[in-house]
C-alpha positions in Angstrom: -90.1 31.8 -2.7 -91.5 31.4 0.7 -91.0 32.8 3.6 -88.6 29.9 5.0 -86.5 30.2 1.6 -86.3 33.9 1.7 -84.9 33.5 5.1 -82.4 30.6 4.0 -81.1 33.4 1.8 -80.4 36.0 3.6 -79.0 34.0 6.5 -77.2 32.5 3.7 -76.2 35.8 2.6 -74.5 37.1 5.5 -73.0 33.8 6.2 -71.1 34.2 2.6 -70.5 37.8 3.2 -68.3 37.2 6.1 -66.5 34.1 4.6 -65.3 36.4 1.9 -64.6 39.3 4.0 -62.5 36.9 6.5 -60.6 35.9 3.4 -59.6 38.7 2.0 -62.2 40.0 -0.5 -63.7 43.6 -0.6 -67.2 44.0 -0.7 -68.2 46.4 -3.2 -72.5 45.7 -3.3 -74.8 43.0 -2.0 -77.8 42.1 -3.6 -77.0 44.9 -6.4 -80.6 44.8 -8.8 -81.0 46.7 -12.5 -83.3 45.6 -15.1 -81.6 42.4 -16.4 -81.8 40.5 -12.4 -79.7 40.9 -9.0 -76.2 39.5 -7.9 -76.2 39.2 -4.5 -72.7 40.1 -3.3 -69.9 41.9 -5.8 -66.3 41.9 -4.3 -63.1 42.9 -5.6 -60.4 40.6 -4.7 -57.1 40.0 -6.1 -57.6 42.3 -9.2 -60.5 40.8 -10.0 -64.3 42.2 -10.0 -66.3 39.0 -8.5 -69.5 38.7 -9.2 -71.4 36.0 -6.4 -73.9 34.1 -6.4 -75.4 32.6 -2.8 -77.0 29.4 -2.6 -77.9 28.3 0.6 -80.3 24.8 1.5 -80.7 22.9 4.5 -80.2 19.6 3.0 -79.8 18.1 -0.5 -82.6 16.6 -1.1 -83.6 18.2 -4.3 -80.0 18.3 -5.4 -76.5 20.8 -3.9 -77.3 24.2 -3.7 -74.8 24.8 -6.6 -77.1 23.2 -9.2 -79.8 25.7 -8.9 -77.5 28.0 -10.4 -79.1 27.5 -14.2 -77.6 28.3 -17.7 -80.8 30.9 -17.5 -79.7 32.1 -14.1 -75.7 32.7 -15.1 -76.9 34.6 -18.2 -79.0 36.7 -16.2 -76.2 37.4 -14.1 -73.6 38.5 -16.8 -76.1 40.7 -18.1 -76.5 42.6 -14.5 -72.9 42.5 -13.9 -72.2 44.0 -17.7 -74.5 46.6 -16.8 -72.9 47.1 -13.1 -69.3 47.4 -14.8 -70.5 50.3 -17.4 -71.7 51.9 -14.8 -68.9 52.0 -12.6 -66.6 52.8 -15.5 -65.4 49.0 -14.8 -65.3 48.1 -18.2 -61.8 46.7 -18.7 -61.9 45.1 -15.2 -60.3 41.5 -14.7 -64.1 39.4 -13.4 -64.8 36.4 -12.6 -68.2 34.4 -11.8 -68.6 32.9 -8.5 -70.8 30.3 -6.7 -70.8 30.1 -2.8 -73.3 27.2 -1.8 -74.0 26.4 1.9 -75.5 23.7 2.7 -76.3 22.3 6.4 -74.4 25.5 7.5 -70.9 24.1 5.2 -69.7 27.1 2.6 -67.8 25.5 -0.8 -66.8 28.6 -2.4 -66.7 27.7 -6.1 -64.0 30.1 -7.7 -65.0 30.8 -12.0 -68.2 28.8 -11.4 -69.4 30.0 -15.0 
């Protein structure tokens, strides 16, 4: 990723942070990395242990932001986030898989994504 994508992201980031903390959710890591990849933000929120995924572009021209969120790339996700909830001692936790994309500065949060 370049140096205009990597700053997409974390403006991105932040901008998804504060949507969920203005609607209620806890933030419990951001950009949380083991071996099997990185989730950027984990939140609890309702019960549930989200685990979020940010995907932020300027404009759609190689598709919405949301569709860059692969079979490969949700599979590397549960793996991190199984690893993240033995850690914690999580392991009978109610999660759910989450997709925030922004796109020309407009958030859909996508609630059980995958």
């Amino acid at each position: 990723m370049g140096l205009k994508g990597y700053i997409e992201g974390a403006i991105g980031e932040h901008d998804a942070k504060e949507f969920l903390e203005d609607n209620g959710y806890k933030i419990l890591a951001t950009n949380f990395k083991n071996k099997y990849g990185e989730i950027d933000i984990i939140a609890k929120h309702k019960g549930y242990i989200v685990f979020i995924e940010v995907k932020a572009r300027m404009n759609s021209e190689f598709g919405s932001p949301s569709e860059f969120v692969t079979p490969a790339k949700q599979q590397k996700v549960r793996s991190t986030a199984i690893a993240y909830l033995s850690a914690k001692h999580l392991t009978d936790a109610n999660v759910r898989f989450d997709v925030i994309e922004i796109l020309d500065e407009k958030i859909n949060h996508i609630e059980n994504a995958f």
